[in-house]
N, C-alpha and C positions, 0 to 999 in steps of 0.2 A: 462893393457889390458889383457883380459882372452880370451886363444884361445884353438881350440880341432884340431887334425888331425886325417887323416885317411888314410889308405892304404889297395886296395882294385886291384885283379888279374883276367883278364880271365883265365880257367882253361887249357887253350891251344893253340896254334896258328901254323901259317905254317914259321914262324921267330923264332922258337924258340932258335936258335946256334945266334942269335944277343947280343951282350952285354948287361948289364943292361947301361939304363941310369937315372944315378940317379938327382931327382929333383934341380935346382939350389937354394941356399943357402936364396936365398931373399924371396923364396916361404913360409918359415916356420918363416918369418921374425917376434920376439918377442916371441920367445920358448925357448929360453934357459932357462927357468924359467919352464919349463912344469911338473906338481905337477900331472897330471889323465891322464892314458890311458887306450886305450879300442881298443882291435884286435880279427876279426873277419876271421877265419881261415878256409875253407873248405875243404872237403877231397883232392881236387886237386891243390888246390888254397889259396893262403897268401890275404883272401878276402880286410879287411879293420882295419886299426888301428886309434886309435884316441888319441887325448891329450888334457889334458885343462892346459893352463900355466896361471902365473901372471910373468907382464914385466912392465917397464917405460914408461915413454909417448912417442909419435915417435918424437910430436913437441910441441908448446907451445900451447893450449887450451884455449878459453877465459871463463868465470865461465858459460856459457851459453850451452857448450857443453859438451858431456860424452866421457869416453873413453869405448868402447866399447868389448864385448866379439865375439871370433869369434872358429869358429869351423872350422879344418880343416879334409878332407878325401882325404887317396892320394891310387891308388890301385898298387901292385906289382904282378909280377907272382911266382906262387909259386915256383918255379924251382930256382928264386933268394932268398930265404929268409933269409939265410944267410948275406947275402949283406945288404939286406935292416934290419935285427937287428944291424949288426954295423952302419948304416949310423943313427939308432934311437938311437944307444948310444952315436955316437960321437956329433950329433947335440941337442938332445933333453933330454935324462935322467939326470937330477940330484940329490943329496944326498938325496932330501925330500922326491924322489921320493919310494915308497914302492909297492904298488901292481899296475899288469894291468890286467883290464882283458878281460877274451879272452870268445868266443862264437866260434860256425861252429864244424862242422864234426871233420875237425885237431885241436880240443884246445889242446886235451888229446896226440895227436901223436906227435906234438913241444913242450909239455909246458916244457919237461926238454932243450930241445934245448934255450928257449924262456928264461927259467930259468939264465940260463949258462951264456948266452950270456948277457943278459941284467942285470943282479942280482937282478930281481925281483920277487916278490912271483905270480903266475897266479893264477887270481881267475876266476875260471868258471863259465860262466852262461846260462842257459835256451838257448838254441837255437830258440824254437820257441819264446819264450818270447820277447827275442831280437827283431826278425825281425817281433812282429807284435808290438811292440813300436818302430820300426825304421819309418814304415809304416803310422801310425797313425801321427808321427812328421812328415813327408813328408808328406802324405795329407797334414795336420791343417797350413805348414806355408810354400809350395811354393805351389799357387794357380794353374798354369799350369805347372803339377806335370803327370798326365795322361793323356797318347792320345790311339788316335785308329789309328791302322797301315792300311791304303791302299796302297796296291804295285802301281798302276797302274793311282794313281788322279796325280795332278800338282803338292800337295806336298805328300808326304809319309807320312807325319803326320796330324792327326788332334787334335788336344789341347780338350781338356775338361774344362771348371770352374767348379773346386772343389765346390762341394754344403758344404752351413753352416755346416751343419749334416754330417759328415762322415759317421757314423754309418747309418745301419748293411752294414757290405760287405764282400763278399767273397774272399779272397786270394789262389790261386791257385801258390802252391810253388812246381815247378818243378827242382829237383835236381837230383841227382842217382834216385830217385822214386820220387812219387807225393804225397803232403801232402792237402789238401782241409781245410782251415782253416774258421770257422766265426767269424767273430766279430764283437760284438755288443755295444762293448765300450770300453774305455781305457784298462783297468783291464780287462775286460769280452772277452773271447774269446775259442774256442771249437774245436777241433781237429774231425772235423764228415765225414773224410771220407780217401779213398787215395790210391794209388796202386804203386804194388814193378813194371810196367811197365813205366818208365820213361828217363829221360837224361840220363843216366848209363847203361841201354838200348838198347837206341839209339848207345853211345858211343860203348857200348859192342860186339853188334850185326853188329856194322857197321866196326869194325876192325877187325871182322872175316868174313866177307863178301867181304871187299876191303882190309886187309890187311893194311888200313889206319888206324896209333895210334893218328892220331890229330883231336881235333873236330872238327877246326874250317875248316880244309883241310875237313873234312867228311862233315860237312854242303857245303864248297866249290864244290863239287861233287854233292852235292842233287840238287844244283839251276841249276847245267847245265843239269840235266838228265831230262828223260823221264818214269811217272811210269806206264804207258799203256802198256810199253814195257814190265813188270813184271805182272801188278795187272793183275785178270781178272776183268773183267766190267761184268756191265747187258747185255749190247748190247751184247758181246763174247756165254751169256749162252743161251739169248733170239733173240736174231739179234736187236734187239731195246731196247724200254721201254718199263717198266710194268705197264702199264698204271694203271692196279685196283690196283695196291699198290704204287701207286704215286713216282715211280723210274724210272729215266731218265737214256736213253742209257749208259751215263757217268759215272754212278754211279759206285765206288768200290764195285764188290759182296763177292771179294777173294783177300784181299792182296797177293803178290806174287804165287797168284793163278796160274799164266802160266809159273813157272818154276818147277812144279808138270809134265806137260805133253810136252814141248815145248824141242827139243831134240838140245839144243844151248848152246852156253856161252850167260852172262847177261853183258855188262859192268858196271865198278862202278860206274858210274853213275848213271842209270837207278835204279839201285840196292840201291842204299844211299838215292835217292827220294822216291821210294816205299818206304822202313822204317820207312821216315821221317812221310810220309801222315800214314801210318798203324801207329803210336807210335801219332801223333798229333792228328786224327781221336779218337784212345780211348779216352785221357785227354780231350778232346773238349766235348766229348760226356757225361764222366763223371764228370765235371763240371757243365754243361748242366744240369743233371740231381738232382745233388745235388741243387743247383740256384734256379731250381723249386721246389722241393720239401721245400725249408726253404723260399720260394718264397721271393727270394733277385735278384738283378736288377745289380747291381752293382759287376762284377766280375774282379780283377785284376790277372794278372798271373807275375808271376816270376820265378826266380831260372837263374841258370848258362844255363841250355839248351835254355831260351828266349837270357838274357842279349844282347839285340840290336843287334840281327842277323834276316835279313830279312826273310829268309826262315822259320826260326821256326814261324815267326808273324804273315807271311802271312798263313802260315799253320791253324794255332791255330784259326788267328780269321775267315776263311775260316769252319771252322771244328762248330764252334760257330755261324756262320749264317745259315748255313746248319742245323745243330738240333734245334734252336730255332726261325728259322724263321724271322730272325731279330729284334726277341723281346730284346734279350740280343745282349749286344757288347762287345769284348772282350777288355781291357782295358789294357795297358801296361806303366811303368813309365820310368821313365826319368834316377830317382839317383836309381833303385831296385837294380844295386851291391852293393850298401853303408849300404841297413837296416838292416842288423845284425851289422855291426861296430856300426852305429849308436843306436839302441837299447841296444847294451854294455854301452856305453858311457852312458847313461840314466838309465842305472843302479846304473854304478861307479859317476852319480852324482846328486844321487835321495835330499843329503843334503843341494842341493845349490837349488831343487826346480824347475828344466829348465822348466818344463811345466806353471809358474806361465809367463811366457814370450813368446813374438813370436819375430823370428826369420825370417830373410829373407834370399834367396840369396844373394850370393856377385860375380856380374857377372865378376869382374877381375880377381878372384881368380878364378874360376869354367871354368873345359876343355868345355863343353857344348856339347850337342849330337851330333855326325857324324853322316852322311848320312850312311844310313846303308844297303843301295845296292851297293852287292860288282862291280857288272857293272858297275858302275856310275864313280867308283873311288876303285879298288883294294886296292891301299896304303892305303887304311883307314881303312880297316880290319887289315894290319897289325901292332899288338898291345903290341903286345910283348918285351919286355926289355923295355917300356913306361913306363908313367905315369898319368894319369887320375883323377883329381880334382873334388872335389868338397867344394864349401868354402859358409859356411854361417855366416852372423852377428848376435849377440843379439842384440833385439830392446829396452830392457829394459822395457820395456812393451807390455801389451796385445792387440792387436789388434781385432775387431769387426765388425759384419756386424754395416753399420749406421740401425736404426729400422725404420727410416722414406723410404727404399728400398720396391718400390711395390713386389716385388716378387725375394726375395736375392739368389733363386736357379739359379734362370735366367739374373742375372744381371752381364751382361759384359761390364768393367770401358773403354774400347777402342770404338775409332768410329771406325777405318779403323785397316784389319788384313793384316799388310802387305805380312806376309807369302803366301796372296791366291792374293792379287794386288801386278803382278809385276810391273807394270805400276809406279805406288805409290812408291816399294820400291826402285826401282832402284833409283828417286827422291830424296827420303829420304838418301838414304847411300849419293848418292852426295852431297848434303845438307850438311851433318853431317860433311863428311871429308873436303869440303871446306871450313867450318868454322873452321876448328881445329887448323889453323896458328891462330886466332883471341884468342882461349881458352887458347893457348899457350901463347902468350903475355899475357896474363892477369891471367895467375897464376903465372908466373915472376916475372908482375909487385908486385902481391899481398905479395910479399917478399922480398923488397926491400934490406933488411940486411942481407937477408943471399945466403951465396957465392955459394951456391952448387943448389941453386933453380933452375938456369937454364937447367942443366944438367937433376935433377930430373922430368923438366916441358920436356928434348925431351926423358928421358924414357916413359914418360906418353902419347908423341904425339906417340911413335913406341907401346906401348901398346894397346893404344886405334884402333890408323889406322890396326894394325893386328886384331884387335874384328871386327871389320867393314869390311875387306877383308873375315872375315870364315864368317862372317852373309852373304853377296853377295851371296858365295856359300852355305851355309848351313841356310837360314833364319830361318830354326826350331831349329838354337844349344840350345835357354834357351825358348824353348816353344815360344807362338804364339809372332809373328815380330810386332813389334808397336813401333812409336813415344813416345811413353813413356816407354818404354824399351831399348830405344836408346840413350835418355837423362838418364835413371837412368844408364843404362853401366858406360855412361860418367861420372857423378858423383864417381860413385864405383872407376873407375880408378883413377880419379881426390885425392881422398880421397888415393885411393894405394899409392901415391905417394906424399903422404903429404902435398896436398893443400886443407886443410879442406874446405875453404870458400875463394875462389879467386876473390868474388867481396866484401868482406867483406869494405874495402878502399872505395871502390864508395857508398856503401848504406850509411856508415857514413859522405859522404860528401855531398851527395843527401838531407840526414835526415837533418843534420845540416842547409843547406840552406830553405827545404821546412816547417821546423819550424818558422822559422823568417815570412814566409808570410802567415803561420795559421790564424793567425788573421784578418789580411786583409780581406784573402778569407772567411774565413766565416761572415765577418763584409759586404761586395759586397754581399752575398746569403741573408740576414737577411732583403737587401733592395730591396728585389725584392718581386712580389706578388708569392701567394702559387703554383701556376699553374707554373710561371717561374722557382720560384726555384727548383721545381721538376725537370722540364728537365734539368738546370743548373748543380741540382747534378748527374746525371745521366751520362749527359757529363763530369763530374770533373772525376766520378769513371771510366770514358771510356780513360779520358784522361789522368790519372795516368797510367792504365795499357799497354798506350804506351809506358811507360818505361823499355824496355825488354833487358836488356843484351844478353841474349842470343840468340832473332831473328838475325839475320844477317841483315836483312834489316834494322832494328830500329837500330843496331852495328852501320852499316855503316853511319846511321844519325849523331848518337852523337858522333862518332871519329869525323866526318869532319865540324861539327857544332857542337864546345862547347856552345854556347849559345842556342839550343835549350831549350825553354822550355816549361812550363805549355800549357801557351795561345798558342803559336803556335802547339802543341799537341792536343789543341783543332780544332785549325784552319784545322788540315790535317787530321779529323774523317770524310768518308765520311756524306754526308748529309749535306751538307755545301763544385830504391824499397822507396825510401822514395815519392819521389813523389806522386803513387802509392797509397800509406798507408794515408800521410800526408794531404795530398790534396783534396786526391781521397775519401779514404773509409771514414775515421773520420769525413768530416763534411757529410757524408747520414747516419752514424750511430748517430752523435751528431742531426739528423732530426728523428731520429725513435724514440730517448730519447727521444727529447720535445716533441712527440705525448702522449708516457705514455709504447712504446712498449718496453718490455723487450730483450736484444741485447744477443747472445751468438757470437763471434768474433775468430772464429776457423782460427789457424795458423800453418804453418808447426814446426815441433818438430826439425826441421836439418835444414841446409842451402844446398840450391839448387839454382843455377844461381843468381839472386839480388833477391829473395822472402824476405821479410821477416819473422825469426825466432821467434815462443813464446817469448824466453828471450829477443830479440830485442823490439818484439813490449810491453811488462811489462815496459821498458823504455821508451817509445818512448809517449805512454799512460800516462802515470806517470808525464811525462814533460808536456804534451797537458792541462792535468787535472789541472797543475800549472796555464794556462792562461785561462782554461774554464769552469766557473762553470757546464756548463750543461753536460760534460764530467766526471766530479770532482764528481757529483752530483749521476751521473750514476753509478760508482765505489764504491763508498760509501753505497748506498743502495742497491747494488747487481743487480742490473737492467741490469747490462753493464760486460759480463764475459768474461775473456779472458783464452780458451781451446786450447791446442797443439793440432794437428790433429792426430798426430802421425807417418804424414809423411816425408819424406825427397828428396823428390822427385819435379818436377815442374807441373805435374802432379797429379790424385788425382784418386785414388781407393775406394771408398764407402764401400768396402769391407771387408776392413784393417783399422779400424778408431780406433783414441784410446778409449781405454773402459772408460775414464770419458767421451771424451765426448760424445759419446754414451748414458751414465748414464746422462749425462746435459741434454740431447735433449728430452731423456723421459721422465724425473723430471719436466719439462720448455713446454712439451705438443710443439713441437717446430710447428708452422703451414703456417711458410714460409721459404723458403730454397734457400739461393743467392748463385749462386756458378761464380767466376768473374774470367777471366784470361783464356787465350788462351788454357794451356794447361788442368787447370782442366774443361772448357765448355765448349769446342771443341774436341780438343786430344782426350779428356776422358768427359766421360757423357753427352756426346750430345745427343746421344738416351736415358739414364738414367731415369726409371717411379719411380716416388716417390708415396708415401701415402698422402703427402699434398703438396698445391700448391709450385712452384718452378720459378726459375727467374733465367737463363744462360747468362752471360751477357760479350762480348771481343770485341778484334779489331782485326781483321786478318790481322798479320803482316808480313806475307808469302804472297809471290805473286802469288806461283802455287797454294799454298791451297785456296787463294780468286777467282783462277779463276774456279779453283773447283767447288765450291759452287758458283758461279756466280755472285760475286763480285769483289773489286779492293781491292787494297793493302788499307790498312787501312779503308776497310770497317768495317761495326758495328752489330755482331750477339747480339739481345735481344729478349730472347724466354722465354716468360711465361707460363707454363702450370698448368691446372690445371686438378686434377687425374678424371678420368672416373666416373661420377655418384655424383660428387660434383658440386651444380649450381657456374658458371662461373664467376655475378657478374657483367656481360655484359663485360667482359674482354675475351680477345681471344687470342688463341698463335699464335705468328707471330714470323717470323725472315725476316726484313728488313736489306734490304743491301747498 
């Protein structure tokens, strides 16, 4: 396994006399091999460090799975750095290791400390370089990556989908000063504008003003004050508005305009908010203005004076609707303290290529955003002597818009945001954590020989039940709230804790059994007329994807009914994994073969609940083919492919698809698209517009979501569409329940 870290500090706080607490040892778990690092060091702050190690496997792997790379970023304050270079010697440096290197303001002020202490040579690099390749890898591979801060909606956040196209965008890097960066592509990027008035500034001017040396204590003051108390307004110079010049009574005409004539003390507070809006007002305005002139749409800001402080977000994008009218929105990320570590590290490992790959979150490892209003919750500002994660997997491959996507700017893989339905999520977290004694059991079971599984399966239930307790309160920690970001958590933890595949036991005993009666069942469809055996297979594929481990309702079937099977699956479709596959899919796909139509047969790249796996179904196909020539037939002449999707998930993003088969679909002119199973045609793309016609086809085996949609527990969504301006066929979308 190849992994990276990183350590990354706010530059200040009102806890600063608290101890360091340094990260526990299982966090960096498979680093003692760490061969790359990369630290990212700012004038105030031990930003972020990174590492890439190779280690052993955690557990035993069947040939069907990879061992993965993973990157780590952990953030420190700078006031411990000491601490935190021993804690990187004693757990992480070894002999092979030779250079790290470092980016930020402070490379040049530690590196002989960094030297000393670590005994490695620092190689320096680009600062800007760094964090607009930090940036470009956050865009391209965590999709809700940017939101827009509103103080005052239901949530504080609003998510963005990253468009295909990153490119051109402007980055606005507010630090000691402000840098105005474009870029218009990987390599490509421009340094066109920027001023010495910024976070340094602010800092500067506000500790001679309040006698306050912390920023975060100095922002804590701006959110209580009052800057009417200080600025003068329009209304002050005019008694109102200027009406011919489109200025409202409110308007700032004179920051700290009325401590020029006003024969008073100002308190600090009032005083810290004036600054704020006077220092926030310029950058807003001259962003603003650069924006237009290279007329770019897409403006992100950064630096230490944002990093997830309400008042600077609210300020800035306050400062940004006001000069452009709402044309422009001011955009802010999620990981912006990590992209200069991050862009070191893509430096230091330009020879292994990372860009040739996407990469995803790894939601067990990653702290996830705090609410970032100190009202709501003080303790959450203070951050100091912490730690702060962020942990990504390599996929091992590229991931791709599908090309068959009507419009891939606008395409979001979710039905329901739980973040804005509390109604929904409250549902959803109950759901999750009542099933967790069942997920529990059955990663146990999935290890029968080894003695320590149990232990490891109730660290995985306190892991997981704690992710599920900050999502209650914080639903925006990894970007927008969804069922399929609540199953992939699960997964991620699942995986932390070394239960690759916990129904792997039941899919091969499901396979094993639904082979045997392959032939039957397609010998019963063969003797029916053409019109029968359509609906026949239609109900087989409905009635396979009864088989859901991971509903709780269908759980609760087959604990308490071993003998459920096919036909009585049929029997409880309203209207009246191997199963699934066995049953279900192969003999409509062995029905598309004998038509003459060419099959591509997209499967998940990982194991997620009982799906089955590529590698699984290259088996499982392989066998079929041994008793079916029309299957055998299909393989043979290419008619019949079997493509990894590239996901791992139970669920399915359109987004993120692997680039074969991507490259299959376009090559293959693809002009029908089945997408089956609850979580990828419900969960996700149920609104999803294609470019050719399409066919969403489940069993709702949730009982609040069927009465949602106005159905009952194992009713039947089958939604045909065909795209706008293509004749229909006398075919109509419907979803019958």
């Amino acid at each position: 396994m190849a992994e990276c870290s990183g350590i990354d500090s706010n530059p200040s706080s009102h806890t600063m006399d608290k101890s360091i607490t340094l990260p526990p040892d299982e966090i960096f778990r498979n680093l003692e091999n760490a061969k790359r690092f990369a630290i990212d060091i700012g004038t105030w702050e031990l930003k972020t460090f990174g590492i890439i190690a190779a280690s052993d496997k955690l557990y035993e792997i069947s040939v069907q799975e990879e061992v993965t790379a993973r990157l780590h970023f952990i953030k420190f304050e700078n006031a411990y750095i000491e601490t935190c270079l021993d804690f990187i010697k004693d757990h992480l440096v070894n002999t092979e290791t030779k250079v790290i290197k470092a980016t930020g303001g402070g490379a040049h002020k530690f590196k002989e400390l960094i030297e000393r202490k670590l005994g490695l040579k620092v190689d320096k690099e680009d600062e800007m370089t760094c964090l607009i390749k930090g940036c470009n890898f956050v865009l391209k591979n965590i999709p809700h990556e940017a939101f827009v801060y509103a103080k005052h909606a239901d949530s504080e956040f609003r998510f963005q989908t990253t468009n295909p196209d990153i490119f051109p965008y402007l980055l606005v890097n507010i630090g000691s000063g402000v840098s105005i960066v474009k870029v218009e592509a990987e390599d490509k990027f421009e340094r066109i504008g920027g001023s010495s008035i910024g976070g340094g500034t602010f800092w500067g001017l506000g500790a001679l003003l309040t006698k306050t040396k912390r920023f975060d204590e100095l922002l804590q003051l701006a959110s209580k004050g009052q800057h009417t108390n200080v600025d003068m307004l329009v209304k002050d110079i005019y008694g109102g508005s200027y009406g011919c010049l489109g200025l409202t009574g409110d308007l700032i005409a004179s920051s700290f305009g009325k401590s020029a004539t006003a024969d008073k003390e100002f308190s600090k507070e009032d005083m810290a908010k004036s600054l704020l809006h006077m220092i926030s007002n310029d950058i807003g305005q001259l962003a603003c203005l650069y924006a237009k002139l290279h007329n770019l749409s897409r403006v992100y800001f950064g630096g230490f004076f944002i990093r997830g402080h309400p008042v600077t977000m609210h300020t800035i994008t306050y400062s940004i609707n006001f000069f452009t009218k709402g044309e422009v929105q001011a955009l802010f990320l999620r990981h912006e303290g990590y992209l200069g570590a991050i862009g070191a590290f893509l430096k230091g490992a330009e020879e292994d290529n990372p860009n040739q790959y996407s990469w995803g979150e790894n939601y067990a490892g990653s702290s996830g955003l705090m609410s970032v209003s100190p009202d709501m919750n003080p303790m959450q500002r203070a951050r100091s002597g912490t730690f702060d994660m962020l942990e990504m997997d390599r996929l091992e491959r590229q991931l791709v818009n599908l090309p068959l996507l009507q419009d891939p700017s606008s395409y979001i893989p979710d039905t329901v945001d739980l973040t804005e339905d509390a109604l929904a999520r409250e549902y959803w977290l109950y759901c999750f954590e009542e099933a967790l004694d069942g997920v529990v059991k059955r990663a146990v079971a999935s290890q029968p020989d080894m003695l320590e599984a149990a232990l490891r399966a109730e660290k995985f239930r306190q892991k997981y039940r704690h992710k599920l307790q900050t999502l209650r309160h914080q639903p925006f920690a990894y970007g927008s709230l969804t069922v399929r970001s609540l199953l992939d958590t699960r997964e991620h933890c699942l995986n932390e804790f070394n239960f690759p595949d916990p129904y792997s036991k039941i899919k091969q005993r499901e396979n094993d059994v639904a082979l045997k009666y392959y032939q039957k069942a397609v010998k019963s469809l063969e003797e029916l007329s053409w019109e029968e055996r359509q609906f026949a297979l239609v109900r087989g594929v409905l009635a396979g994807n009864v088989f859901d481990w991971g509903a709780k309702a269908v759980s609760d079937v087959l604990e308490s009914d071993p003998e459920f099977g096919f036909e009585e699956a049929k029997r409880q479709l309203e209207d009246n994994s191997g199963v699934d596959i066995i049953l279900g899919v192969m003999p409509f796909v062995r029905e598309l073969l004998s038509r003459g139509t060419e099959v591509v047969l997209a499967s998940n790249s990982g194991p997620a609940l009982n799906d089955v796996t590529n590698g699984e179904l290259q088996i499982l196909t392989e066998r079929i083919a041994a008793m079916d020539p029309v299957i055998q037939a299909g393989l043979r002449d290419d008619r019949l492919m079997l493509v990894q999707s590239g996901s791992s998930s139970p669920c399915l993003d359109l987004s993120r698809l692997d680039k074969v088969l991507a490259m299959v679909v376009r090559e293959r002119q693809t002009d029908l698209v089945i997408i089956e199973g609850m979580g990828r045609a419900i969960h996700t793309n149920y609104y999803a517009m294609l470019s050719c016609e399409s066919l969403k086809m489940a069993v709702i085996k949730n009982s609040w979501l069927a009465d949602r949609l106005g159905g009952k527990l194992f009713s039947v969504v089958f939604k045909y569409e065909v795209p706008a301006g293509k004749p229909s066929q006398d075919c109509e979308t419907s979803t019958p329940s």
